[in-house]
DOZA-975288 format. One record per residue: residue in three letters; x, y, z negated of N, C-alpha, C in turn. Coordinates in nm, 2 decimals, padded with zeros to 4 digits, m for minus. Each point is the difference from the previous one (the first is absolute). Example, Ala and Ser with C-alpha at 12.3 -4.5 7.8 and 13.67 -1.06 7.14 Angstrom:
<resn: ALA	neast: 01.32	nnorth: m00.57	nup: m00.78	caeast: m00.09	canorth: 00.12	caup: 00.00	ceast: 00.09	cnorth: 00.12	cup: 00.00> .
<resn: SER	neast: m00.04	nnorth: 00.11	nup: 00.07	caeast: 00.09	canorth: 00.11	caup: 00.00	ceast: m00.08	cnorth: 00.11	cup: m00.08> .
***
This chain:
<resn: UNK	neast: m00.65	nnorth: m00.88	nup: 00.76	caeast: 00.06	canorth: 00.12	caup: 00.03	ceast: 00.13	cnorth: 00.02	cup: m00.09> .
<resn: UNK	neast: 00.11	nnorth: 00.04	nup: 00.06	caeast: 00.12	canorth: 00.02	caup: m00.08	ceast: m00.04	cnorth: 00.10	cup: m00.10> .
<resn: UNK	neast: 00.08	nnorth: 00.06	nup: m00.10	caeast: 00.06	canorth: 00.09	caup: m00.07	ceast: 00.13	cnorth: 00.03	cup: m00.07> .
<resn: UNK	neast: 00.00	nnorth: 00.13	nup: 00.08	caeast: 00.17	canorth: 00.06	caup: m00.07	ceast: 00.03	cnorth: m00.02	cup: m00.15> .
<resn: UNK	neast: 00.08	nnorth: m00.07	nup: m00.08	caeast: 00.00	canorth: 00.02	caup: m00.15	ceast: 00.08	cnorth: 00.14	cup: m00.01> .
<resn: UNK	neast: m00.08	nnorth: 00.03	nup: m00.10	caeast: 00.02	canorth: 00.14	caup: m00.05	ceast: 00.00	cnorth: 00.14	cup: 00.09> .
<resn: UNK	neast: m00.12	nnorth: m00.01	nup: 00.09	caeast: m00.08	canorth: 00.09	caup: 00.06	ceast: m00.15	cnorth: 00.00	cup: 00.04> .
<resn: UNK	neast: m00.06	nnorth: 00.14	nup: m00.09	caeast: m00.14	canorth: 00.00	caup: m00.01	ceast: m00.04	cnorth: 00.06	cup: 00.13> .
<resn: UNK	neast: m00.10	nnorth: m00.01	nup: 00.04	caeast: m00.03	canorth: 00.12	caup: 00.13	ceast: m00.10	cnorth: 00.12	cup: m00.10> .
<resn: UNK	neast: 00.03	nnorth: 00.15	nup: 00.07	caeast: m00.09	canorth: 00.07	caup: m00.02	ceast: m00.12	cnorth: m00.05	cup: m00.05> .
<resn: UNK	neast: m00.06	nnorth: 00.08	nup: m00.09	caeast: m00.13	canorth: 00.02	caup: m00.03	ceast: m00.07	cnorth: 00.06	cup: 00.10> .
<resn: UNK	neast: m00.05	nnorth: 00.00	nup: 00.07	caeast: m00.11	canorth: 00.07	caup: 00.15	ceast: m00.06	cnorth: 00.10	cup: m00.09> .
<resn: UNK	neast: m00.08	nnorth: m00.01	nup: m00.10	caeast: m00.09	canorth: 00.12	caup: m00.07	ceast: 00.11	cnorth: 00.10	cup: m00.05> .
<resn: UNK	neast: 00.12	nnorth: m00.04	nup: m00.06	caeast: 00.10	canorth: 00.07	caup: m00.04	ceast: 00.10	cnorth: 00.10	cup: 00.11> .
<resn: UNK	neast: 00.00	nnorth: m00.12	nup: 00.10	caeast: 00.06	canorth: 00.09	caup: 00.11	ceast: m00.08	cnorth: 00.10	cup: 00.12> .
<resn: UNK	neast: m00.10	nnorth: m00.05	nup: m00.02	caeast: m00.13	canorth: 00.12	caup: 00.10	ceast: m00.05	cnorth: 00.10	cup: m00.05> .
<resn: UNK	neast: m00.03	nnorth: m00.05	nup: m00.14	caeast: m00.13	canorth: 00.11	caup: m00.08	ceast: 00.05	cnorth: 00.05	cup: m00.10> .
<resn: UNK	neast: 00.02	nnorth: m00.07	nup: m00.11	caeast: 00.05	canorth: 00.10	caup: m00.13	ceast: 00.18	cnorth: 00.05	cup: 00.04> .
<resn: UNK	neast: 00.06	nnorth: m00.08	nup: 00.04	caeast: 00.16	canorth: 00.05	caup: 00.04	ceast: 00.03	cnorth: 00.00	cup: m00.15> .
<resn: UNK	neast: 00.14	nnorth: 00.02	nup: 00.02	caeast: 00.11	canorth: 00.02	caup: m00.14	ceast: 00.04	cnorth: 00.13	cup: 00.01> .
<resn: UNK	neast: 00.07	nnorth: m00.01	nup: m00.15	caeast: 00.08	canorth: 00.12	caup: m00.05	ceast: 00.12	cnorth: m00.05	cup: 00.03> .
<resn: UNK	neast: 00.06	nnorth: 00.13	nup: 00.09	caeast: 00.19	canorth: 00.01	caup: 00.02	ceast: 00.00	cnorth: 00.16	cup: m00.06> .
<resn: UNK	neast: 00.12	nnorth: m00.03	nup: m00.05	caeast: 00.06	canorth: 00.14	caup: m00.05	ceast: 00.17	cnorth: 00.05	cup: 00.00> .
<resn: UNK	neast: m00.03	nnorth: 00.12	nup: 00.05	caeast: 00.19	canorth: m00.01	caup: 00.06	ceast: 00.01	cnorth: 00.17	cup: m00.12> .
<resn: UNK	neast: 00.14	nnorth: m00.03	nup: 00.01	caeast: 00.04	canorth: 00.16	caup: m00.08	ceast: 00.15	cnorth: 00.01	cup: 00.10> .
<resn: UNK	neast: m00.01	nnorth: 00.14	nup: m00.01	caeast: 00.09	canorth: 00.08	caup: 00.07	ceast: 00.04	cnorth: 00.14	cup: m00.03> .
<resn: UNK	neast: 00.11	nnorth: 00.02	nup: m00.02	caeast: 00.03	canorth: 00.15	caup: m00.08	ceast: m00.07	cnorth: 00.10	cup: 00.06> .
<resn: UNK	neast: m00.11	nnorth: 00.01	nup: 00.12	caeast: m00.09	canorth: 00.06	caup: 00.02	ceast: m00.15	cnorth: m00.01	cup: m00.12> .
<resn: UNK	neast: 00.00	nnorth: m00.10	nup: m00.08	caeast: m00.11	canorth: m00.05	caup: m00.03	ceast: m00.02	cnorth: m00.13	cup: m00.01> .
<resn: UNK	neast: m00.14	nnorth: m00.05	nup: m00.02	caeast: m00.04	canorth: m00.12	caup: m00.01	ceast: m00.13	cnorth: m00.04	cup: 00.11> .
<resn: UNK	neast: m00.05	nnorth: m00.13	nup: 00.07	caeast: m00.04	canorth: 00.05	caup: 00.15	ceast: m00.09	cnorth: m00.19	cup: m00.10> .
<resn: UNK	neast: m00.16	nnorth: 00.00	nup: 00.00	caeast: m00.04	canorth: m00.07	caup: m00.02	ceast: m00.12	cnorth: m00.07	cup: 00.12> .
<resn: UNK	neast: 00.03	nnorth: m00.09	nup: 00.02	caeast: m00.11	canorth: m00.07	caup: 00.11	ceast: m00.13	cnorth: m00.09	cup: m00.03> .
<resn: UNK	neast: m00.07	nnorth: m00.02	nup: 00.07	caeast: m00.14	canorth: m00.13	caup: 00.00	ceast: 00.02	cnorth: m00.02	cup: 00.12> .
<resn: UNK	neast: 00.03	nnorth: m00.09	nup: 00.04	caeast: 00.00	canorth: m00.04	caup: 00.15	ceast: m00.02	cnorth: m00.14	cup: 00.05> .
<resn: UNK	neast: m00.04	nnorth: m00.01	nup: 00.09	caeast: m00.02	canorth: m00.15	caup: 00.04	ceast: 00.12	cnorth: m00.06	cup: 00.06> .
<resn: UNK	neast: m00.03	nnorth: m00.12	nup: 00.01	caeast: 00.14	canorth: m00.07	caup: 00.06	ceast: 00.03	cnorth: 00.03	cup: 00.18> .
<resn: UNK	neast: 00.11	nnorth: 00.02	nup: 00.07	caeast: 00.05	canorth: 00.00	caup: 00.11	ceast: 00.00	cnorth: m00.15	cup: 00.06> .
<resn: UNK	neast: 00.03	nnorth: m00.04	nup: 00.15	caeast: m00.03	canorth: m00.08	caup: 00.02	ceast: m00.10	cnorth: m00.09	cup: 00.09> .
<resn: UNK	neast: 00.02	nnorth: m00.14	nup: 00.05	caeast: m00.06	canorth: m00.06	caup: 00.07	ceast: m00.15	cnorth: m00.02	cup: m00.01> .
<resn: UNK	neast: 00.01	nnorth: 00.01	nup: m00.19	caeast: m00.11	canorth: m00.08	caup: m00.03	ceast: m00.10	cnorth: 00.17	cup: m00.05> .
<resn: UNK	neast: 00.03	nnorth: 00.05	nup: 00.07	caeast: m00.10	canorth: 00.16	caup: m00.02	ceast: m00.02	cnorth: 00.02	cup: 00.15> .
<resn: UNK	neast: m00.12	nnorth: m00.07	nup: 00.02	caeast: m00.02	canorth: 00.01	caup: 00.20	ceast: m00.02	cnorth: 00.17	cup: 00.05> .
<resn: UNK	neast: m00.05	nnorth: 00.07	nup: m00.15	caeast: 00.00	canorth: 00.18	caup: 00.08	ceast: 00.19	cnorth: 00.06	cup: 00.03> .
<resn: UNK	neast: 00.07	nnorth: m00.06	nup: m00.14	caeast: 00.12	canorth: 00.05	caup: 00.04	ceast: 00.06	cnorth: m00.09	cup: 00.14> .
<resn: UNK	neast: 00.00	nnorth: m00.10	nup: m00.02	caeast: 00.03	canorth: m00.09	caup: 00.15	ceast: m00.04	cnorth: 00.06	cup: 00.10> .
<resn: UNK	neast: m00.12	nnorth: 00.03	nup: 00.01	caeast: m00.05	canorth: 00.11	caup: 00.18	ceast: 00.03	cnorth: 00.13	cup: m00.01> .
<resn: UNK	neast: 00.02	nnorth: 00.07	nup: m00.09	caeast: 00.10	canorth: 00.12	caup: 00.00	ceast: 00.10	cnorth: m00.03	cup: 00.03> .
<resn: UNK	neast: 00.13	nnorth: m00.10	nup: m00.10	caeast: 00.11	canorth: 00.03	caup: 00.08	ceast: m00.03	cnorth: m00.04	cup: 00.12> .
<resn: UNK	neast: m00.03	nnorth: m00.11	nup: 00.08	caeast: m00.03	canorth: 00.00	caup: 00.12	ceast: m00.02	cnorth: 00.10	cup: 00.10> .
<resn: UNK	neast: m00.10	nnorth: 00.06	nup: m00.04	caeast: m00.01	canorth: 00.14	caup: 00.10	ceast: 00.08	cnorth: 00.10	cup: m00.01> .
<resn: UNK	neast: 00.04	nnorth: m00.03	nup: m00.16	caeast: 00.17	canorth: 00.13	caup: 00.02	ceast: 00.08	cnorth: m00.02	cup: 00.07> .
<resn: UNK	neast: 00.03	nnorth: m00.15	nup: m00.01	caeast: 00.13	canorth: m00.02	caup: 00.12	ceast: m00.01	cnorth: 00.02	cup: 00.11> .
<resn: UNK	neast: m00.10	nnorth: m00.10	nup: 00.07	caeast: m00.08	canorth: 00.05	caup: 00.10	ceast: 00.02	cnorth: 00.16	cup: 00.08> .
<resn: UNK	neast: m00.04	nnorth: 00.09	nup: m00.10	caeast: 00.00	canorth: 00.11	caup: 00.06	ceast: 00.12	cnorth: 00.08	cup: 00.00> .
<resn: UNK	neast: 00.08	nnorth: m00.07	nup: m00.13	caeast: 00.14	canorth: 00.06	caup: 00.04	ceast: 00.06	cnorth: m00.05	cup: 00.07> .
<resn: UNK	neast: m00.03	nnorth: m00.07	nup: 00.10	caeast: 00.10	canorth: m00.08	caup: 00.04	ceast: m00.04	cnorth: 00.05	cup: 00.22> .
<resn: UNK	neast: m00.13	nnorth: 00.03	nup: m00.02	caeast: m00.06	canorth: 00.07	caup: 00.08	ceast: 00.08	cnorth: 00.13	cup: 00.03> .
<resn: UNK	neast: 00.00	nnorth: 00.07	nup: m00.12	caeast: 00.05	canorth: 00.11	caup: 00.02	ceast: 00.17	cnorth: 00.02	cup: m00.01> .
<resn: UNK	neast: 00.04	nnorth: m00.13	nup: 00.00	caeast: 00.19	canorth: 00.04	caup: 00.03	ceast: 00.04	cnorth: m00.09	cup: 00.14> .
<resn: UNK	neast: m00.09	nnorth: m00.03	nup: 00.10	caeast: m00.02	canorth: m00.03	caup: 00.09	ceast: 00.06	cnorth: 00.04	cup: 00.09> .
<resn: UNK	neast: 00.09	nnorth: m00.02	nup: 00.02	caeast: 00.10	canorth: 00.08	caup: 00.14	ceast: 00.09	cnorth: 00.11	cup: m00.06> .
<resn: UNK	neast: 00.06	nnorth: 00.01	nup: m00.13	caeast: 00.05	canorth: 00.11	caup: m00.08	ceast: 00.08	cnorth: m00.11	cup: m00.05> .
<resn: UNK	neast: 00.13	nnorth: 00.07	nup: 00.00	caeast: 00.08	canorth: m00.08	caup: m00.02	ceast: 00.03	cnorth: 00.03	cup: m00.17> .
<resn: UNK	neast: 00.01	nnorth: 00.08	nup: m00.07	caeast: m00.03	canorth: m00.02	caup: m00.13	ceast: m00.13	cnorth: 00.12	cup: m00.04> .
<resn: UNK	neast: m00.03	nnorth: m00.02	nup: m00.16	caeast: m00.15	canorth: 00.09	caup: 00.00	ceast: 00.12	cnorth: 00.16	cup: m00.05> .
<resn: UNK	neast: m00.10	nnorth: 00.11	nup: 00.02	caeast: 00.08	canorth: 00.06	caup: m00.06	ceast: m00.06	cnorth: 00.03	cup: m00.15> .
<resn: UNK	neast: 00.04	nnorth: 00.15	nup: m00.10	caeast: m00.06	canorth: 00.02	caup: m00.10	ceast: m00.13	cnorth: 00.00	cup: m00.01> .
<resn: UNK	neast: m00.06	nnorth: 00.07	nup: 00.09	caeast: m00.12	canorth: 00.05	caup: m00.02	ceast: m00.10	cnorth: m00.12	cup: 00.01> .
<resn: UNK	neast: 00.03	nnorth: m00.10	nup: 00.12	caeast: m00.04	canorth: m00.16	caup: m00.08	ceast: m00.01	cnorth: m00.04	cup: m00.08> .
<resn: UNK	neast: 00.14	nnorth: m00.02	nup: m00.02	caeast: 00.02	canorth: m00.09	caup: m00.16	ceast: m00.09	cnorth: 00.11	cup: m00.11> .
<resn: UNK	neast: 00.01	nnorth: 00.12	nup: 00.00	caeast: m00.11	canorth: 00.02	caup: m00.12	ceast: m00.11	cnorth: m00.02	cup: 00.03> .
<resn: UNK	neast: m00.06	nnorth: m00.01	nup: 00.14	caeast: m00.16	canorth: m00.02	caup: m00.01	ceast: m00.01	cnorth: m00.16	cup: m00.05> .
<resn: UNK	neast: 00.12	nnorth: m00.07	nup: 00.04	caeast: m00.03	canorth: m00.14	caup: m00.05	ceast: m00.03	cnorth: m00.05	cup: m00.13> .
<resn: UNK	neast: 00.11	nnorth: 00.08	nup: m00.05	caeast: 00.04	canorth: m00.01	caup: m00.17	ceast: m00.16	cnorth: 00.06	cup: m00.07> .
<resn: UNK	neast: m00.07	nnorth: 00.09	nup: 00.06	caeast: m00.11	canorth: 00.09	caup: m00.06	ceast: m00.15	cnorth: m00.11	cup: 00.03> .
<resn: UNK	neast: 00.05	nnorth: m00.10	nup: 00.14	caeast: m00.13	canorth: m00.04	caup: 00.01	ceast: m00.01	cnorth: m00.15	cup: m00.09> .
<resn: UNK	neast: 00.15	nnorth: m00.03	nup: m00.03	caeast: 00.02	canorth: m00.12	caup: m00.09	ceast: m00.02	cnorth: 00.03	cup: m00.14> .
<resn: UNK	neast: 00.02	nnorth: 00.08	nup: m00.05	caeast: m00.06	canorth: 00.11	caup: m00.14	ceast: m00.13	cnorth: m00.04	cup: m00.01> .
<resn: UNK	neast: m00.03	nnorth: 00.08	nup: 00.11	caeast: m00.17	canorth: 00.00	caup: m00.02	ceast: m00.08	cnorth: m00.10	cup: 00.04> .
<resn: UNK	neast: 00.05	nnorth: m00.13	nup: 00.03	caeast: m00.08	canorth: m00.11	caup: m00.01	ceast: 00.05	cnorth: m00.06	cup: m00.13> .
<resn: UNK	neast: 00.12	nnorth: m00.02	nup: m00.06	caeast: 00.04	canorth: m00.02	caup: m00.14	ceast: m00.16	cnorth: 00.00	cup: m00.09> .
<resn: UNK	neast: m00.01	nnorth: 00.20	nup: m00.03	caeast: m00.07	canorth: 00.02	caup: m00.04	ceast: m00.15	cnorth: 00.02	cup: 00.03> .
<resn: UNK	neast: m00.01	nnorth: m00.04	nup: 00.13	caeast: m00.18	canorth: m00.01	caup: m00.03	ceast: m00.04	cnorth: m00.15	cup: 00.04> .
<resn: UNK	neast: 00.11	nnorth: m00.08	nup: m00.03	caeast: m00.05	canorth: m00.18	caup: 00.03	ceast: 00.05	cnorth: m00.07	cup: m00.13> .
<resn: UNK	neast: 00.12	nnorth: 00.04	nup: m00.05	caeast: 00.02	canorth: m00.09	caup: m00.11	ceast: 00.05	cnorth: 00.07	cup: m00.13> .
<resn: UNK	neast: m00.02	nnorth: 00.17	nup: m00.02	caeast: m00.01	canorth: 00.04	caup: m00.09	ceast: m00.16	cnorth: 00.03	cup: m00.06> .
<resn: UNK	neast: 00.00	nnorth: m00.06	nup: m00.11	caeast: m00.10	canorth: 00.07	caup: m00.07	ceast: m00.04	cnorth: 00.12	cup: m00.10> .
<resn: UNK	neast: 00.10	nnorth: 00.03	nup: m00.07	caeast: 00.03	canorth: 00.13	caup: m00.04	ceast: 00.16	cnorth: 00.01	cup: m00.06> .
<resn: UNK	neast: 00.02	nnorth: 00.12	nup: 00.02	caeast: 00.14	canorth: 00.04	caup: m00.04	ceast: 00.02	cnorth: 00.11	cup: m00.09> .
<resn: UNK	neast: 00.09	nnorth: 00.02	nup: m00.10	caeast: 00.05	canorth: 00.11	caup: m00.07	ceast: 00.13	cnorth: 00.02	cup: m00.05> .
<resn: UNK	neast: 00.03	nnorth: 00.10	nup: m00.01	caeast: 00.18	canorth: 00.09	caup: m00.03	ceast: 00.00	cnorth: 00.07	cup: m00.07> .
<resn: UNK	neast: 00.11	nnorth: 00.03	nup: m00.10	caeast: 00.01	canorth: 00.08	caup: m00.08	ceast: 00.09	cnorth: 00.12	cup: 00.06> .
<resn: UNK	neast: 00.07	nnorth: m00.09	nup: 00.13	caeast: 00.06	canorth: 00.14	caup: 00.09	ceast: m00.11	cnorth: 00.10	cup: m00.01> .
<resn: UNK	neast: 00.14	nnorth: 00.14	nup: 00.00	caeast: m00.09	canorth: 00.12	caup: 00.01	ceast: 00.04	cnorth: 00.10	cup: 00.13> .
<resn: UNK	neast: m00.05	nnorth: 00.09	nup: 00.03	caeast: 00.08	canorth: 00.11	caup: 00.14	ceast: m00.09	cnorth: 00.12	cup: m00.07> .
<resn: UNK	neast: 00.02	nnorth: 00.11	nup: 00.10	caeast: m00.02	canorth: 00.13	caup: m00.01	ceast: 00.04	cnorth: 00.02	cup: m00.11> .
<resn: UNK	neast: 00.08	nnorth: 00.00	nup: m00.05	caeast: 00.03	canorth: 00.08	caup: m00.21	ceast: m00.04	cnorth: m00.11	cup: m00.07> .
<resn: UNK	neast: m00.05	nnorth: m00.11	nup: 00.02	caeast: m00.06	canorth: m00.09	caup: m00.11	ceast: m00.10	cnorth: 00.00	cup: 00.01> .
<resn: UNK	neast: m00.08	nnorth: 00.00	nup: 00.09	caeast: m00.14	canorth: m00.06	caup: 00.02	ceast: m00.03	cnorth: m00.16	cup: 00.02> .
<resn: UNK	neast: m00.10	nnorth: m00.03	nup: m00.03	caeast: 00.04	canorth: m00.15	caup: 00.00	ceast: m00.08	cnorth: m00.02	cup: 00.14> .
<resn: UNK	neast: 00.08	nnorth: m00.14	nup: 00.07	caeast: m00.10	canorth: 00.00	caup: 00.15	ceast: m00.14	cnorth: m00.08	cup: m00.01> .
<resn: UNK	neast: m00.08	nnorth: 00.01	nup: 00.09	caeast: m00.10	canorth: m00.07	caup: 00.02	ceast: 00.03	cnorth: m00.09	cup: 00.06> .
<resn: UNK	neast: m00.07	nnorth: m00.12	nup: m00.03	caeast: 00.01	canorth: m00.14	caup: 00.07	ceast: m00.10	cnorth: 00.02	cup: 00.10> .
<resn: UNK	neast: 00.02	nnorth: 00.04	nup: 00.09	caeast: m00.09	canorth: 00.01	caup: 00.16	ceast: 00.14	cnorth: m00.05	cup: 00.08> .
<resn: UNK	neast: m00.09	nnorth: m00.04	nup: 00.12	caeast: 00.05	canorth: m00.07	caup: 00.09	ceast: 00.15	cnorth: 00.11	cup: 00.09> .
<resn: UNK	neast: m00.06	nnorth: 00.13	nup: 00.00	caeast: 00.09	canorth: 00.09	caup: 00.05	ceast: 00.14	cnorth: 00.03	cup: m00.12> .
<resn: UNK	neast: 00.00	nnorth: m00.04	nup: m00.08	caeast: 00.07	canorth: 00.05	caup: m00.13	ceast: 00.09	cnorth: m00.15	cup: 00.05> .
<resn: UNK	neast: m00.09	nnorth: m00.13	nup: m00.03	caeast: 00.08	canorth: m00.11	caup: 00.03	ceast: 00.11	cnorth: 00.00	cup: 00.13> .
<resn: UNK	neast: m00.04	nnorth: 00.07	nup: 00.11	caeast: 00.02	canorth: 00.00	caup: 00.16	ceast: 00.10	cnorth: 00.07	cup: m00.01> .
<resn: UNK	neast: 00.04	nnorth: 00.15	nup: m00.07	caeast: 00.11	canorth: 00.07	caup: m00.04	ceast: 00.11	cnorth: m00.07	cup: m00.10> .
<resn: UNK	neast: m00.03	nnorth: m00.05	nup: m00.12	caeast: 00.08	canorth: m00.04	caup: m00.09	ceast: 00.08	cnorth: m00.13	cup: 00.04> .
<resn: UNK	neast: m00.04	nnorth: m00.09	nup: 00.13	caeast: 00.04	canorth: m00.11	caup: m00.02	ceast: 00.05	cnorth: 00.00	cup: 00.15> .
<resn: UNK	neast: 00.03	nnorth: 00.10	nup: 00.06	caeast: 00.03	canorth: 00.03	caup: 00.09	ceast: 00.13	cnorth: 00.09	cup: m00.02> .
<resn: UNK	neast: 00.03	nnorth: 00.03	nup: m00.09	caeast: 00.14	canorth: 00.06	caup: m00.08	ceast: 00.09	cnorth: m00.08	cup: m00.02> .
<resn: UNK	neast: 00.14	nnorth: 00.02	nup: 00.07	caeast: 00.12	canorth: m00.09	caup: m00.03	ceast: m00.02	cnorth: m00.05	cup: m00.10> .
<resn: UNK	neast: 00.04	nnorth: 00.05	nup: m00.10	caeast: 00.00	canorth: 00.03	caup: m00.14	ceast: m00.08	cnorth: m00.08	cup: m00.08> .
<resn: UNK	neast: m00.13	nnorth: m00.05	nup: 00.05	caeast: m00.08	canorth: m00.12	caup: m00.01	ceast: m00.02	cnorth: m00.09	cup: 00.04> .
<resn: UNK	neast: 00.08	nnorth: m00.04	nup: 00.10	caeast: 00.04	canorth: m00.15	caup: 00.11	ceast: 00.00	cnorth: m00.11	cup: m00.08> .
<resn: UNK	neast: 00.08	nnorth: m00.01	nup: m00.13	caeast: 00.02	canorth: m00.10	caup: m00.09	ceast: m00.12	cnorth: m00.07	cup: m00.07> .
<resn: UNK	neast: m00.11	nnorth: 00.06	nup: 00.01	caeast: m00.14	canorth: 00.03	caup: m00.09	ceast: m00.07	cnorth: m00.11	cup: 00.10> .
<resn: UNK	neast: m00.02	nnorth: 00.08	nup: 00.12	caeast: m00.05	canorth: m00.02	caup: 00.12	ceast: 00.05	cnorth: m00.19	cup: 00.03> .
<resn: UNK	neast: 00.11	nnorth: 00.02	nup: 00.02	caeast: 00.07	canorth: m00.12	caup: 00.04	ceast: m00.04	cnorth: m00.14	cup: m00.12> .
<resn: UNK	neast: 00.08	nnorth: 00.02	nup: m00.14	caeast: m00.07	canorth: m00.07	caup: m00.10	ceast: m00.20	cnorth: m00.03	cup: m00.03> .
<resn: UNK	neast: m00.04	nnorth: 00.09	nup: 00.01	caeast: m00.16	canorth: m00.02	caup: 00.01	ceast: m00.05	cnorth: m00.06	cup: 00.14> .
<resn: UNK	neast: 00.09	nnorth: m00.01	nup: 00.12	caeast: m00.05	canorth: m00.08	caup: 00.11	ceast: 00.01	cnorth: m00.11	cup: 00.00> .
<resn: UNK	neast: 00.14	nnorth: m00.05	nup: m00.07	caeast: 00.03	canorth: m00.13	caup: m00.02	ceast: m00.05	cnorth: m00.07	cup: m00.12> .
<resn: UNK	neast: m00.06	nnorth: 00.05	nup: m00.11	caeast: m00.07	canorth: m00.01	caup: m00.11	ceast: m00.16	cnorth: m00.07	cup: 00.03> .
<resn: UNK	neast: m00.06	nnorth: 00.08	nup: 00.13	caeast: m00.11	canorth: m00.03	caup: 00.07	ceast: m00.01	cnorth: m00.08	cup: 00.05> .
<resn: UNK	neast: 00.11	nnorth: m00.05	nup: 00.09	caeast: m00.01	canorth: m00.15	caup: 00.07	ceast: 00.06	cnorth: m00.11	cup: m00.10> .
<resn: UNK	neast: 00.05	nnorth: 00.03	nup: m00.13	caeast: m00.01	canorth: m00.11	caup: m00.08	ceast: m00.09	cnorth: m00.08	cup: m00.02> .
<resn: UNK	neast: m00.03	nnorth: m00.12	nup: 00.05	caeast: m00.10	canorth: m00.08	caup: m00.03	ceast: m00.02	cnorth: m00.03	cup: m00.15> .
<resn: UNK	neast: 00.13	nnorth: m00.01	nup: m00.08	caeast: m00.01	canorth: m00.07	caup: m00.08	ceast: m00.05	cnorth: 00.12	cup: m00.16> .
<resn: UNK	neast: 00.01	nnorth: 00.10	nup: 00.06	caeast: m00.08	canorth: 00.12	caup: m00.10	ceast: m00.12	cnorth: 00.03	cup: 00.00> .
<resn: UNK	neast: m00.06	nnorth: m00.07	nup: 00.08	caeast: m00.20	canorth: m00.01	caup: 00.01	ceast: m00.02	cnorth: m00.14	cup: m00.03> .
<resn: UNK	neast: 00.06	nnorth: m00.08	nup: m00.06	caeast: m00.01	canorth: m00.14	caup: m00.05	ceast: m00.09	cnorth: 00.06	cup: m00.19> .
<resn: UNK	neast: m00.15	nnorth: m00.10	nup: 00.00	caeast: m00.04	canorth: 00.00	caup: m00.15	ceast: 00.16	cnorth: 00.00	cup: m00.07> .
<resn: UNK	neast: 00.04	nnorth: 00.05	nup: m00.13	caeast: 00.12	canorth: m00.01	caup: m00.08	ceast: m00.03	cnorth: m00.15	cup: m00.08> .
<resn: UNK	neast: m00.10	nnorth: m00.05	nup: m00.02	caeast: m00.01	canorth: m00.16	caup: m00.07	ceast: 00.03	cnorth: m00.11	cup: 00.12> .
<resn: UNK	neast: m00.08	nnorth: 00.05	nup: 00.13	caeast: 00.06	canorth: m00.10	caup: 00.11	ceast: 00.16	cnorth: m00.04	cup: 00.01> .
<resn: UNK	neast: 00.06	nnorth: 00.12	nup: 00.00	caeast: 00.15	canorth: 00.07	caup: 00.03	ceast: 00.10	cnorth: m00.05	cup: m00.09> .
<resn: UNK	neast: m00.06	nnorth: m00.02	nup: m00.13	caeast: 00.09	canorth: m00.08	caup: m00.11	ceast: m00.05	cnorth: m00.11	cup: 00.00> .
<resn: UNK	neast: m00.14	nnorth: m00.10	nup: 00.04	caeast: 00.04	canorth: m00.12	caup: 00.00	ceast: 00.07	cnorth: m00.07	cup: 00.13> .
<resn: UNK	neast: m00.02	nnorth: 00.07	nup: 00.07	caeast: 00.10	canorth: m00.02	caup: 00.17	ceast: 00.18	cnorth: m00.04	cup: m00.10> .
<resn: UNK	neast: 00.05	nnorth: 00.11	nup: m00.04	caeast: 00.16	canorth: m00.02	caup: m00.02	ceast: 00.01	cnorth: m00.11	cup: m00.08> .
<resn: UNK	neast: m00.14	nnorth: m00.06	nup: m00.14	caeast: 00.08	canorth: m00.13	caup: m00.05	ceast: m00.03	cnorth: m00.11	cup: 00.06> .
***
């Protein structure tokens, strides 16, 4: 069997079950994750996106572009598979109403990451998830590069 020099594959236990820490800061705050990896090799995220596209693709079916009210149910239903397939827990030091701090529930997530304003968060933590190489053991990972 070949092998790539100087690339590990995922850890499977790392990437399914325990997940990693990502952490983003934003002049809103600081936004911390546990999440599992994105990707081929996560067969529940693989038949989700599947059925997302699937259905969105169903539903712009003879429409020649989607309009808003689409695109946000898209954006809200891609959120919410985010967080109930490959997050494991989340927290913010962002605050609203006067400085309340938010709860990390799934409707809190569904609102905050659905805010312009948070696109960058959103965008960096999805591409962070399908990094294979960030669910790799860290001893496998360094003897792969010598």
């Amino acid at each position: 069997m070949m092998k790539l020099d100087g690339y590990t594959p995922p850890d499977m236990g790392i990437a399914l079950d325990t997940g990693i820490e990502l952490k983003y800061t934003t002049s809103l705050g600081s936004f911390t994750f546990q999440t599992r990896m994105a990707g081929t090799e996560n067969a529940t995220w693989k038949a989700a996106m599947r059925a997302f596209e699937s259905k969105k693709a169903i539903a712009l079916r003879g429409v020649k572009s989607a309009n808003d009210d689409v695109e946000k149910e898209n954006e809200k239903t891609f959120l919410g598979m985010i967080h109930d397939i490959l997050i494991i827990s989340w927290s913010t030091t962002a605050t609203g109403d006067g400085g309340k701090p938010f709860k990390s529930t799934r409707e809190t997530f569904l609102y905050l990451f659905s805010l312009p304003v948070l696109g960058q968060v959103v965008t960096e933590l999805t591409g962070d998830m399908a990094n294979t190489a960030l669910f790799a053991k860290e001893e496998e990972a360094a003897a792969a590069k010598n």
